[in-house]
C-alpha positions in Angstrom: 0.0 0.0 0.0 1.7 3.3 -1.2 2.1 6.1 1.2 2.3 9.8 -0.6 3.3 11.9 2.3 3.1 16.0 1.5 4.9 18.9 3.7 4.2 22.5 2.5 6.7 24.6 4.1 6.5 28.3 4.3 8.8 28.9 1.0 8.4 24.3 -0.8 6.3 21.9 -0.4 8.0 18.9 -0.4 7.0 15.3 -1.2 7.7 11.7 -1.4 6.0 8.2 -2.2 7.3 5.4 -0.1 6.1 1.5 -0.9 4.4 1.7 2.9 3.4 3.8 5.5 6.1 2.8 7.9 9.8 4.2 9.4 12.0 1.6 7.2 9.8 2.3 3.9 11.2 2.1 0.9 11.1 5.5 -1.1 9.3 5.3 -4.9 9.7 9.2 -6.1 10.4 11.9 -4.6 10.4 15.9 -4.9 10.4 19.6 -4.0 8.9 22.5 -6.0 8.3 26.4 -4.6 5.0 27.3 -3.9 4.7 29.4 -6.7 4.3 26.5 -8.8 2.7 23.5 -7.0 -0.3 24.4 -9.6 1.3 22.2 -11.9 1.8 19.6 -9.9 -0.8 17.1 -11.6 0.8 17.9 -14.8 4.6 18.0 -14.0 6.2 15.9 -11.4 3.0 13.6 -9.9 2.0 12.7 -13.4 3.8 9.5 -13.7 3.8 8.5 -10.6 2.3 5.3 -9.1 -1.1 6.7 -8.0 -1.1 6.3 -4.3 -3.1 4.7 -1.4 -3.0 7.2 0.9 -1.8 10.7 1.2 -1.1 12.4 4.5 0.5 15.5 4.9 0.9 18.8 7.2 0.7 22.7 6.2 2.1 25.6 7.4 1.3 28.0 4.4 -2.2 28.3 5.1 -5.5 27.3 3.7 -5.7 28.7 0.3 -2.4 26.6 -0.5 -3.5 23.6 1.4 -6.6 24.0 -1.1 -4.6 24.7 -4.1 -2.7 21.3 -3.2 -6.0 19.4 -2.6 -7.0 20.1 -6.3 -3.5 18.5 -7.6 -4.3 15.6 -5.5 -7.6 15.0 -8.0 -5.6 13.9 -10.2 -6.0 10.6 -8.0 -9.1 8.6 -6.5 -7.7 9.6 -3.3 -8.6 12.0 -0.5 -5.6 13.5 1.7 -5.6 13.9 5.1 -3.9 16.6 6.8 -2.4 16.6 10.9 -3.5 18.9 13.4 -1.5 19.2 16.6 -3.3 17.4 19.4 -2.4 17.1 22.9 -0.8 13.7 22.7 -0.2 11.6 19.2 2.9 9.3 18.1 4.3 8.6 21.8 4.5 12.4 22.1 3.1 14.3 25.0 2.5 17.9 23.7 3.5 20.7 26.9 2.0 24.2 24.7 -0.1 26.0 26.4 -2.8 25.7 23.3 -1.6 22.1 22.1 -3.6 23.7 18.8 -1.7 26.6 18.4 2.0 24.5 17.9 3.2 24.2 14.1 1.8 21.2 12.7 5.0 20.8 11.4 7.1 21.3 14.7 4.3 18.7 15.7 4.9 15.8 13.1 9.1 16.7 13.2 8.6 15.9 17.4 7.0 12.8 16.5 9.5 11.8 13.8 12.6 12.9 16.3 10.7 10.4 19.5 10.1 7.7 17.0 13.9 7.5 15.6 15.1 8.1 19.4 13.2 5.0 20.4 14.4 2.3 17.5 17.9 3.8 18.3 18.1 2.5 21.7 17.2 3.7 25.4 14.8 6.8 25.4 16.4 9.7 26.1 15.7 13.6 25.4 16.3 15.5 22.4 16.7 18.9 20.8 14.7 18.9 17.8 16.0 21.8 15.8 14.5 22.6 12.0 16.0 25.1 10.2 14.3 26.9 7.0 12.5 29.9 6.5 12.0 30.3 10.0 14.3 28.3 13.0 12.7 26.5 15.6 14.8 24.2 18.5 12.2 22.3 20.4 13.2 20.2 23.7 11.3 16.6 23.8 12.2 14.7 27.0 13.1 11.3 27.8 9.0 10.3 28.4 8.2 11.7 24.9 7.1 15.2 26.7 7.9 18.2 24.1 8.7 21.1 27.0 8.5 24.2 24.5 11.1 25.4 21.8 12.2 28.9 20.4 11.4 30.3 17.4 13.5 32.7 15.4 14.0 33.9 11.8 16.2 32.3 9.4 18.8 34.0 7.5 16.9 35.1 4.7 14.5 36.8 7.0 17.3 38.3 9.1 18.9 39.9 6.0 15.8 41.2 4.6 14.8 42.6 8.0 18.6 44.4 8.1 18.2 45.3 4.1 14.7 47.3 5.5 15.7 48.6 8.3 19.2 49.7 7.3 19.8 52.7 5.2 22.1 51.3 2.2 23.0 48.1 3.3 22.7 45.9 0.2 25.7 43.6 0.1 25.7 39.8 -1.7 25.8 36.6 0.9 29.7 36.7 2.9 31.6 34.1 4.7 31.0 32.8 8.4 34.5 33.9 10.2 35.7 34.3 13.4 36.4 38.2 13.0 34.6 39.4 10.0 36.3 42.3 8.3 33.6 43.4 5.6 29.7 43.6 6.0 29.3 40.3 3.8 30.9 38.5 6.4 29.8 39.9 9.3 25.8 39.5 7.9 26.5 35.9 7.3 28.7 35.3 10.3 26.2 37.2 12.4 22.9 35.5 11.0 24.7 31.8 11.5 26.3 32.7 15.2 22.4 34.0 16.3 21.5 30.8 15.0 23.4 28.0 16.6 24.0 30.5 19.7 20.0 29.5 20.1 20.8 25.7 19.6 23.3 25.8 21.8 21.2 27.7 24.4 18.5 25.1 23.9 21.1 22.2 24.3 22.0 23.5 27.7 18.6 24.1 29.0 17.7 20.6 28.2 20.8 18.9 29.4 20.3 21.1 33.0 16.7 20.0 33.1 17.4 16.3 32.2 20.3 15.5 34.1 22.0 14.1 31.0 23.1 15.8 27.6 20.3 15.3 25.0 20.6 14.2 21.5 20.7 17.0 19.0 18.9 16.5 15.9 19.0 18.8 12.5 16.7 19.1 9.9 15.2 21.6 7.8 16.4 22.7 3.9 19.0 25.2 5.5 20.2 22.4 8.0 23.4 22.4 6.1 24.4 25.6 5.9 24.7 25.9 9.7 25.8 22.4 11.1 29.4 23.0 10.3 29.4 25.8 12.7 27.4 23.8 15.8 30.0 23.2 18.4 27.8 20.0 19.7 27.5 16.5 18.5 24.9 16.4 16.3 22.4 13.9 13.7 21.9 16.0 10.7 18.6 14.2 9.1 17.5 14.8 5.5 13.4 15.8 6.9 12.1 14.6 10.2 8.8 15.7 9.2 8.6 12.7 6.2 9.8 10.1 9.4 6.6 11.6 11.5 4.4 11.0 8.3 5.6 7.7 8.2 5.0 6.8 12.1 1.7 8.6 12.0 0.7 6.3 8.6 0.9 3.1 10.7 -1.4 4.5 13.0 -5.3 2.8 12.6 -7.0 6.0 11.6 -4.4 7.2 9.0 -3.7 3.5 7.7 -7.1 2.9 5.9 -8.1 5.1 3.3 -10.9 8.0 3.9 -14.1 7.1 2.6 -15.6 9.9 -0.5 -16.9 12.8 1.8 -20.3 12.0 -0.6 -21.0 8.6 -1.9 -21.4 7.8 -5.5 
């Protein structure tokens, strides 16, 4: 039974077909376009695909792009389902104020970092960090209980906030340095430092909580870019968010297809 799982980012959505709805699937097709273009989707990269069974997915972008995606999907007999972050789902306790409110993609990553923490060995905590458009670094427990996480721009966003809010400065991409001596570097140096100063900050917090130093795990289309910089050990992993698809697809009500919302 074929598993399409879908995650539309802020900036891609991102896809891939796996032989089965489970951690050690094996992957069909796979594929990323920009948003500005998953109109095409039914005529461009899902065309020859193996039409699948079931299609599960989470959105950040909104609704009008989670609809836009929903008619691409026609091109199937198949009706998607999307996650919303509940209080508890996947072995993962969710500690937000408004379990609703959290990212449904910071969700589904949570639940991809506790399942690959448990099939590795003993349970232990973990900083789940995601960096894109946007950076988050979430703390998830030994139990499974996500504590909270920070939020914070990525460095697209922080450059375009400086460009703004700067008179003049309009400089290409620099190098990450020590002691940056242009305002290339010291954009890029500064953008990556604010970055995995955060990680690092999380680390800690989690490690002093725990009693023990957590496992730090990386993911995210900018991941990268900034894990040669992280001064921890570290798991950089091509997209949690697909391995929380995957553990959420063997669950009962996401295993067996959706019935028509009208019959025929």
């Amino acid at each position: 039974m074929s598993f399409l799982a879908i995650d539309i980012g802020n900036t891609r959505l991102k896809w891939a077909l796996y032989d089965a709805p489970r951690p050690d699937a094996r992957v069909i097709a796979h594929g990323a376009v920009h948003l500005e273009t998953i109109d095409d989707l039914a005529e461009t990269e899902w065309r020859h695909i193996p039409p699948p069974s079931t299609v599960l997915g989470c959105v950040v972008a909104g609704e009008a792009i989670r609809r836009r995606v929903e008619e691409q999907l026609e091109l199937w007999d198949v009706t998607p389902r999307w996650v919303v972050s509940s209080a508890s789902e996947g072995g993962v306790t969710n500690g937000y104020d408004h379990p609703g409110r959290l990212g449904t993609d910071r969700w589904v990553a949570l639940i991809g970092a506790r399942s690959r923490v448990l099939r590795s060995g003993r349970p232990r905590p973990a900083v789940v960090v995601m960096i894109g458009t946007a950076v988050t670094a979430d703390a998830l427990d030994a139990d499974g209980r996500f504590l909270g996480g920070l939020i914070l721009p990525g460095h697209g966003i922080m450059l375009r906030a400086l460009e703004s809010g700067t008179a003049g400065l309009r400089v290409p991409t620099g190098e990450v340095v020590g002691f940056p001596t242009n305002t290339s570097d010291a954009l890029t140096s500064g953008g990556t430092y604010a970055i995995t100063g955060a990680i690092e900050r999380m680390h800690r917090h989690l490690a002093e909580h725990a009693g023990e130093p957590p496992l730090l795990l990386v993911t995210g289309g900018a991941g990268w870019k900034v894990t040669p910089y992280l001064e921890l050990e570290h798991e950089l992993i091509d997209s949690l968010i697909f391995e929380g698809l995957l553990h959420l697809g063997q669950q009962e009500r996401f295993a067996t297809p959706p019935q028509p919302l009208f019959a025929a």
